[in-house]
N, C-alpha and C positions, 0 to 999 in steps of 0.2 A: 065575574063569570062570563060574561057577555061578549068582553073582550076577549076572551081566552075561545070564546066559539067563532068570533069573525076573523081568530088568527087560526083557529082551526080549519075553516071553511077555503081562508086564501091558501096554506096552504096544499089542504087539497085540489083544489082549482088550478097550481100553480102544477104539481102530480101529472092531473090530466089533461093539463094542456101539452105538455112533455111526451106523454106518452103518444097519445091522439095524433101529434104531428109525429111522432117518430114512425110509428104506423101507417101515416098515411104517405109520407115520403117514399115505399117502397113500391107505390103504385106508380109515380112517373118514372121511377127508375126502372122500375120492369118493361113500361112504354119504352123509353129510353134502350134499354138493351133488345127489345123486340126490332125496332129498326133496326137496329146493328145486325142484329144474326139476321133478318129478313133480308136486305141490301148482299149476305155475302154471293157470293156464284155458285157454290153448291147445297142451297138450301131453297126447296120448293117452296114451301108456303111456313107463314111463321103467324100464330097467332096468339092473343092472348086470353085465357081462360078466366070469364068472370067470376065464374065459382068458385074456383080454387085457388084464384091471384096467383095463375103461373103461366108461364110460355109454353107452347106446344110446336116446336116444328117438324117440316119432313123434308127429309134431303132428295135430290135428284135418284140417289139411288134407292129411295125405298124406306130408309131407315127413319124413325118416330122416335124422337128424344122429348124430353119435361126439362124445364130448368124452372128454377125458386130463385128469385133477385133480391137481396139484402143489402141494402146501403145503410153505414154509418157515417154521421155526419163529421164521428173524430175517433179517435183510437187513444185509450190510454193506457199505460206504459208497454206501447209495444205487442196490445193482446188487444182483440175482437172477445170478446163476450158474447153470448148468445144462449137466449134465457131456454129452459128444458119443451115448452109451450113449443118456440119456435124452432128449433133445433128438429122434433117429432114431426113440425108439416117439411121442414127443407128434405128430410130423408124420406120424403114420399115422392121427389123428383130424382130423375137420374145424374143431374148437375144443377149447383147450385151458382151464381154469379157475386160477388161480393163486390160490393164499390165503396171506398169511400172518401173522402176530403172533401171542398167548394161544394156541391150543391149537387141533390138527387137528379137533375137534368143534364150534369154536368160535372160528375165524379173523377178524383183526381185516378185514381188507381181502380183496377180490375184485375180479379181474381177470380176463374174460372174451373172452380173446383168437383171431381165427383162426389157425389152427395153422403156414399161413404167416408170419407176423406173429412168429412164435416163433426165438429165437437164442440162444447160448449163452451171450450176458452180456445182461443186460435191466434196461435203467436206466428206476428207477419215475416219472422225471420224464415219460418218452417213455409208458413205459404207464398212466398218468393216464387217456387218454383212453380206455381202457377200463374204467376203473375203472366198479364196480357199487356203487348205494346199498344198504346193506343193515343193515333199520330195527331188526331182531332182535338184531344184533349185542351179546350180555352184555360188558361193559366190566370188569366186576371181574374178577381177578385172585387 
């Protein structure tokens, strides 16, 4: 019986360490895309919201956007998944940012999607058309 709780215990230890870094991978990624949209030419000030874990900027002309950053680390068959929890905070920005491949500082792909546009399985053939070039992108591994 004893045994059967220390393999219960690992694996929920194994759970939450899963989750915990998935989670917390969205905070450099959202650093990560704050510089990006801070750096372009027509966006005044870009910051990031500690209470909300979201990007807030304003362009030269006036206009106040929110974006929600979501990086996975891998995609499988072809679909983003995204659980009902987070799916309810992404639709309280006006755009959401999707990255995912190599590494939250350093995402292979970028998808810049409105926050309508957003569902809880997201097949990457369909969000192609938001796909973002992006020339910086380190390819080593």
């Amino acid at each position: 019986q004893m045994r059967n709780i220390k393999n219960y215990c690992m694996a929920v230890s194994i759970l939450l360490c899963f989750f915990v870094t998935r989670a917390t991978a969205n905070e450099p990624f959202t650093r990560y895309v704050g510089g990006l949209i801070g750096d372009s030419r027509n966006v005044e000030t870009c910051q990031y919201n500690e209470t909300r874990k979201w990007l807030e900027y304003r362009t030269y002309s006036g206009k106040e956007k929110t974006v929600s950053c979501l990086w996975h680390p891998e995609v499988e068959d072809g679909r983003i998944t995204i659980t009902p929890d987070t799916l309810e905070q992404l639709k309280q920005t006006d755009y959401v940012m999707i990255g995912y491949a190599q590494s939250a500082n350093n995402p292979q792909y970028f998808y810049f999607i409105p926050s309508n546009e957003i569902k809880e399985n997201m097949d990457l053939r369909t969000m192609n058309k938001y796909l973002l070039s992006h020339p910086i992108v380190n390819n080593r591994f």
